[in-house]
C-alpha positions in Angstrom: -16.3 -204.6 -202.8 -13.6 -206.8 -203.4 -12.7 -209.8 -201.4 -9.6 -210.3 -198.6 -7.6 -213.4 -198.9 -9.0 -214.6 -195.5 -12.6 -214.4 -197.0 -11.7 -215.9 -200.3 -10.0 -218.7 -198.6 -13.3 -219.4 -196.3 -15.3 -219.2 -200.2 -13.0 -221.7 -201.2 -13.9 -224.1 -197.8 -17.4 -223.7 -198.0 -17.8 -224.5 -201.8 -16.6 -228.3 -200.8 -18.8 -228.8 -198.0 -21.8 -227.8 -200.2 -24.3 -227.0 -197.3 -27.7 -225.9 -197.7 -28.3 -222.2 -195.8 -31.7 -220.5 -195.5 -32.1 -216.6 -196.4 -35.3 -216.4 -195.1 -35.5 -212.4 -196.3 -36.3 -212.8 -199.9 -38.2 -209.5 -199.9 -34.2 -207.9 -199.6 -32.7 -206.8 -202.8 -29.4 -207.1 -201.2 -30.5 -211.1 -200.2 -31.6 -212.1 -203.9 -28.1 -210.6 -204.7 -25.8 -212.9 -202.6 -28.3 -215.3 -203.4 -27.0 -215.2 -207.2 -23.8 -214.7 -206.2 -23.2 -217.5 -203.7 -25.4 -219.6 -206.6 -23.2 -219.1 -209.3 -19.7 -219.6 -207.7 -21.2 -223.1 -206.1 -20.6 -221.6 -202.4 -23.7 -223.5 -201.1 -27.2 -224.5 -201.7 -29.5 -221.6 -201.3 -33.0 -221.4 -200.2 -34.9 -217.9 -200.4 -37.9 -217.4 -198.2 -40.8 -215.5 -199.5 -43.3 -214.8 -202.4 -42.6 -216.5 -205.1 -44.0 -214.3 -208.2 -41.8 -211.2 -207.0 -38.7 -213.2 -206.3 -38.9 -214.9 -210.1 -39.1 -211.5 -211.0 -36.5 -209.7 -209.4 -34.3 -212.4 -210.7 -35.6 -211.9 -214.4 -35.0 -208.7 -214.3 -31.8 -208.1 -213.9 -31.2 -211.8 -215.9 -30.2 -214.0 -213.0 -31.1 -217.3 -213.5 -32.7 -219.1 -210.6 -32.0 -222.7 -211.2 -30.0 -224.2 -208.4 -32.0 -222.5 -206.1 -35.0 -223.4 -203.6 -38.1 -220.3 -203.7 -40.2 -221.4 -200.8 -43.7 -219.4 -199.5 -44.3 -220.9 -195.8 -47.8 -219.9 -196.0 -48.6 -222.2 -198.7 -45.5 -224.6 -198.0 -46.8 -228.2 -198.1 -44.4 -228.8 -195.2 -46.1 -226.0 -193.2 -48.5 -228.0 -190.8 -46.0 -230.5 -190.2 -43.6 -227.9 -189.2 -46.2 -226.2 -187.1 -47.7 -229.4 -185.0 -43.1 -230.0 -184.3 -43.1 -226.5 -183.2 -46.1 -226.9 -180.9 -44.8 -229.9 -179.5 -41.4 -228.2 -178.4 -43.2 -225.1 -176.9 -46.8 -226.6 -176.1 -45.2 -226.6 -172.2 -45.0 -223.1 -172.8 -48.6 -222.1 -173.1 -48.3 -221.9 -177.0 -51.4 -223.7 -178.6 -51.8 -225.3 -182.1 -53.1 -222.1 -183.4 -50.5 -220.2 -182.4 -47.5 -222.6 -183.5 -49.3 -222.6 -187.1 -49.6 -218.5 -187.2 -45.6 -218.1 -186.3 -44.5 -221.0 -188.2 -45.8 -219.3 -191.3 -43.5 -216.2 -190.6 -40.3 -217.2 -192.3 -37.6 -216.9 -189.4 -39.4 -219.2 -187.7 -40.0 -221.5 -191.1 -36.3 -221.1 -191.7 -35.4 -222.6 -188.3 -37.9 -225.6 -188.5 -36.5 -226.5 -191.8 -33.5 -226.8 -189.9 -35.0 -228.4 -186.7 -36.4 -231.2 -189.4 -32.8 -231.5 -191.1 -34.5 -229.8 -194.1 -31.5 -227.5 -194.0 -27.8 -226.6 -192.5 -27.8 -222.9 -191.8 -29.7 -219.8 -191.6 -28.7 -216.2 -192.2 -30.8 -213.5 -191.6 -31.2 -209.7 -190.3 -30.4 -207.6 -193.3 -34.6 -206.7 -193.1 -34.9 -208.4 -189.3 -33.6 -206.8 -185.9 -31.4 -208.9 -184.1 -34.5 -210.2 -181.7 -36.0 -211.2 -184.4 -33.4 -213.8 -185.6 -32.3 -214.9 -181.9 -35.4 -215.6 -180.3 -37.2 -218.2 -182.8 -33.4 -219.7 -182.6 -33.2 -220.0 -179.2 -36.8 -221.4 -178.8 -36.2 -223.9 -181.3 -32.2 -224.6 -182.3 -31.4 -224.2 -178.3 -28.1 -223.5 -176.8 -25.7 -226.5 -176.7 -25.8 -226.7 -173.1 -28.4 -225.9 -170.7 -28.0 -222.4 -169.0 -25.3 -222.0 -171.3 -23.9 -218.7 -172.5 -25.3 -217.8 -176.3 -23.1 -215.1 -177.5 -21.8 -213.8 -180.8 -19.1 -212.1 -182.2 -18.0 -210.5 -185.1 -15.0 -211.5 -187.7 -13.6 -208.3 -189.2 -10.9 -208.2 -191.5 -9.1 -205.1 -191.0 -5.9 -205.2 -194.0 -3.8 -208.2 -193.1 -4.9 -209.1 -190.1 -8.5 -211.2 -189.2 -10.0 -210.8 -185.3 -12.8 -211.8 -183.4 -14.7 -208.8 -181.9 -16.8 -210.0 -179.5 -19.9 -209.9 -178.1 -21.5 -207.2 -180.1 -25.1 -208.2 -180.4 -26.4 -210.4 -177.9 -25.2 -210.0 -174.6 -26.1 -206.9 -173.0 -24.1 -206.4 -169.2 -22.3 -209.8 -168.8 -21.8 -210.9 -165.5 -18.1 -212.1 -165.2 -19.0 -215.3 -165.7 -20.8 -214.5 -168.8 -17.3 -213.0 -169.7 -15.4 -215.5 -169.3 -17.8 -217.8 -171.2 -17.9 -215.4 -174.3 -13.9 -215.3 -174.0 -13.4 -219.5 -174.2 -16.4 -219.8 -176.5 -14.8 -216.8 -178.8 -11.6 -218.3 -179.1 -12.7 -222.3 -180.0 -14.4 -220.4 -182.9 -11.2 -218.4 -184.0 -9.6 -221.9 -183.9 -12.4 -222.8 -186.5 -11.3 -220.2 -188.7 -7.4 -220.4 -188.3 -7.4 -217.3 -186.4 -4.8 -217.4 -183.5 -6.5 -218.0 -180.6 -4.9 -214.8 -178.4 -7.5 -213.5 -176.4 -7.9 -210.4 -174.6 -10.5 -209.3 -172.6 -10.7 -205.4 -173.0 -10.9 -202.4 -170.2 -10.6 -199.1 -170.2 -7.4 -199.8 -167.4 -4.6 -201.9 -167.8 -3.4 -204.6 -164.8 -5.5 -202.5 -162.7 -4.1 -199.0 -163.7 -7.6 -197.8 -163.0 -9.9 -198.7 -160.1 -14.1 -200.0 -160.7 -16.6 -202.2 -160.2 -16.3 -202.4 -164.0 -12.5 -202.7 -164.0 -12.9 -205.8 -161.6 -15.6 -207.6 -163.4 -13.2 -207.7 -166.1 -10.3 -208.7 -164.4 -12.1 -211.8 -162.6 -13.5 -212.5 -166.0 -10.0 -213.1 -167.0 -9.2 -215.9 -163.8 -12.6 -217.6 -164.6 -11.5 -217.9 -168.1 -8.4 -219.1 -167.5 -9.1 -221.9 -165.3 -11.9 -222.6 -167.9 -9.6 -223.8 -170.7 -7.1 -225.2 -168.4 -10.1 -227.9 -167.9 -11.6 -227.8 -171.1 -9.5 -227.0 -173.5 -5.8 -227.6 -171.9 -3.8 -228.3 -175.5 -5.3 -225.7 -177.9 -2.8 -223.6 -177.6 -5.6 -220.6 -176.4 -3.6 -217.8 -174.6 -5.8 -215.1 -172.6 -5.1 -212.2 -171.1 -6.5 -208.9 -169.3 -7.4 -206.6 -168.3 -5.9 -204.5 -171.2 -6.7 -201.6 -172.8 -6.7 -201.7 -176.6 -3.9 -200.3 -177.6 -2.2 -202.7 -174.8 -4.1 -205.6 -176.6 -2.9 -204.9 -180.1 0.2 -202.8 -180.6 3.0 -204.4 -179.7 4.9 -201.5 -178.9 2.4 -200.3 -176.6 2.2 -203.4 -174.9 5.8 -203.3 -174.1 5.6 -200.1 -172.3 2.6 -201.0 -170.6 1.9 -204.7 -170.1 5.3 -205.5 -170.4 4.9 -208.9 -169.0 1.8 -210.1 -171.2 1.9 -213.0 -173.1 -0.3 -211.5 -175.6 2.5 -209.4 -176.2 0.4 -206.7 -178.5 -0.6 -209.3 -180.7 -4.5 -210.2 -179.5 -6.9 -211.4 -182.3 -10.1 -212.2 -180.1 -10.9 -209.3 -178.6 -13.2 -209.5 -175.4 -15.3 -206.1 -175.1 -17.1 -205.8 -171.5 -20.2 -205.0 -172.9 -22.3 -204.8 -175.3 -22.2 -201.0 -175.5 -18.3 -200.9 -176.1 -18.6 -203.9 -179.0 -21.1 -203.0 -180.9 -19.7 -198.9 -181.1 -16.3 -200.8 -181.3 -16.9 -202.9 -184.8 -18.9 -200.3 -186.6 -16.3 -197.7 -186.3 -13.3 -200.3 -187.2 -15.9 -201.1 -190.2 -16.5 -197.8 -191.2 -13.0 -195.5 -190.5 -11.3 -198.3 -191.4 -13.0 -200.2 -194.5 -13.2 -203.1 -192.8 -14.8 -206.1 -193.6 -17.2 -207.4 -190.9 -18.8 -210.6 -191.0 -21.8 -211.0 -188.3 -23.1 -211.5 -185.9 -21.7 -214.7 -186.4 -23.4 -216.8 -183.2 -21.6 -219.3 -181.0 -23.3 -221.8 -178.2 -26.5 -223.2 -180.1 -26.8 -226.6 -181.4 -26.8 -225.5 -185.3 -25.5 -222.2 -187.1 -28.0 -219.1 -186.9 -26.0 -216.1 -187.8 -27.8 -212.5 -188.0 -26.7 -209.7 -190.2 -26.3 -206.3 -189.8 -29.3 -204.2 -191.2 -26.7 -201.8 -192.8 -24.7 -205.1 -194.5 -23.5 -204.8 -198.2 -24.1 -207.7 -200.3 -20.6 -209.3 -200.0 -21.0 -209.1 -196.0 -23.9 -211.7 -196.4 -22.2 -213.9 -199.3 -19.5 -213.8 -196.8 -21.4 -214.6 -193.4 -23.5 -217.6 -195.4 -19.9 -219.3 -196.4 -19.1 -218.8 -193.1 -22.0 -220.4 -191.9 -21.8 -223.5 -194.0 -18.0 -223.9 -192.3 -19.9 -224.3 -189.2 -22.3 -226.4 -190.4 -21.5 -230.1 -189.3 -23.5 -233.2 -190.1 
């Protein structure tokens, strides 16, 4: 699969900040393959997860070299008890005991995130061999969202020809309330600022400025307000622009949008595209990734202390080489 301009250029980013990511699936063909990759063009520092003997294998098999990169087996990792009596202390008001912090700490999502919770490393990418669950929970137990009570949501960046959006939330966020809505909207567009994607946001109906009438329809619509006044307060001088409800074709053709949101100042040109459930993203994405060849980078999450982005089970090799570059770009010290 060869690589967009937009994608290259994030490469090029990440190579300079020389983060260190976790890919805690080292039992994934595809993983020891963006592992090499991402090794050999300096993208970041790479630690695999997982059984040593078959990994130093895999690798001499096909005549990758492994230097330059970290093979770590939580069970017999001499950091694993300190990682396990940390992780009891953040969750012993939970009802977790010592026992039980030791037995989840050895299973390597959770290992991944401790190295992080220790400053042992920047970034984790998972879910090529993991459901979604699976990468989200131990992150939310132990990388916790920015804010308290705050909205964690993701979204995905898809590079579709010339043009980079934000599709979001298409993995976390089931039925958002309105107000969940409106968070994912602000939160989606501060990270297309991070990328130099234009931060035109709509949030996306099947009715246009009330062309159809629903419960659903109006959840969307006072999404939009609460957004709105949410940057005015927060983020007045970003230049963020949102708009809704619209239906897609409303959101992104300009010609469309003419005839029927004439007076939107998205004007057919949206790149963060707001989908009012989880339902309508997650169908959304794969069929722009699939009819269309598009590249699709995600779940990339947004709202937690440090970066924990999931994969796609389906994801091609370059989709993870991709997502971990991305992840060291949000990866601040």
């Amino acid at each position: 699969m060869s690589r967009s301009v937009f994608i290259q250029q994030i490469i090029d980013a990440a190579k300079i900040k020389k983060r260190n990511i976790v890919l805690p699936e080292g039992s994934d063909e595809r993983v020891l393959e963006a592992a090499n990759i991402i090794n050999q063009e300096g993208i970041a520092s790479i630690t695999i997860l997982g059984s040593n003997p078959p990994i130093t294998a895999a690798f001499s098999s096909k005549g990758w070299s492994l230097e330059g990169i970290t093979v770590i087996n939580p069970e017999n990792s001499d950091k694993l008890q300190e990682y396990a009596d940390a992780f009891f202390a953040l969750r012993q008001a939970k009802g977790i005991t010592p026992e039980q912090a030791l037995e989840a700490v050895k299973q390597v999502n959770y290992f991944g995130m401790m190295m992080m919770h220790a400053g042992d490393a920047d970034g984790l990418v998972s879910g090529a061999a993991h459901s979604t669950a699976d990468t989200v929970r131990p992150a939310l137990q132990i990388i916790k969202s920015m804010k308290k009570g705050a909205t964690v949501s993701s979204f995905f960046i898809m590079d579709v020809s010339d043009k980079t959006f934000i599709f979001s939330d298409c993995a976390l966020v089931e039925n958002p309330t309105a107000e969940q809505l409106a968070d994912i909207a602000v939160d989606s567009a501060v990270s297309a600022l991070a990328y130099d994607i234009p931060p035109k946001v709509a949030l996306l109906s099947y009715s246009t400025y009330g062309s159809g009438k629903s419960e659903m329809v109006e959840k969307v619509s006072t999404a939009v307000e609460l957004a709105k006044k949410k940057v005015a307060e927060q983020y007045p001088d970003l230049g963020i622009v949102i708009d809704g409800e619209l239906q897609a074709d409303a959101a992104i053709v300009p010609g469309v949008a003419l005839s029927k949101a004439p007076d939107s100042p998205l004007g057919g040109e949206a790149r963060v595209l707001i989908f009012p459930d989880l339902n309508a993203a997650n169908i959304g994405y794969k069929l722009v990734q699939r009819f269309a060849g598009a590249g699709a980078y995600g779940p990339i999450l947004q709202g937690l202390n440090k970066p924990v982005n999931d994969l796609s089970r389906g994801c091609y090799v370059e989709d993870i080489v991709g997502t971990v570059a991305l992840t060291a770009l949000q990866a601040n010290h």
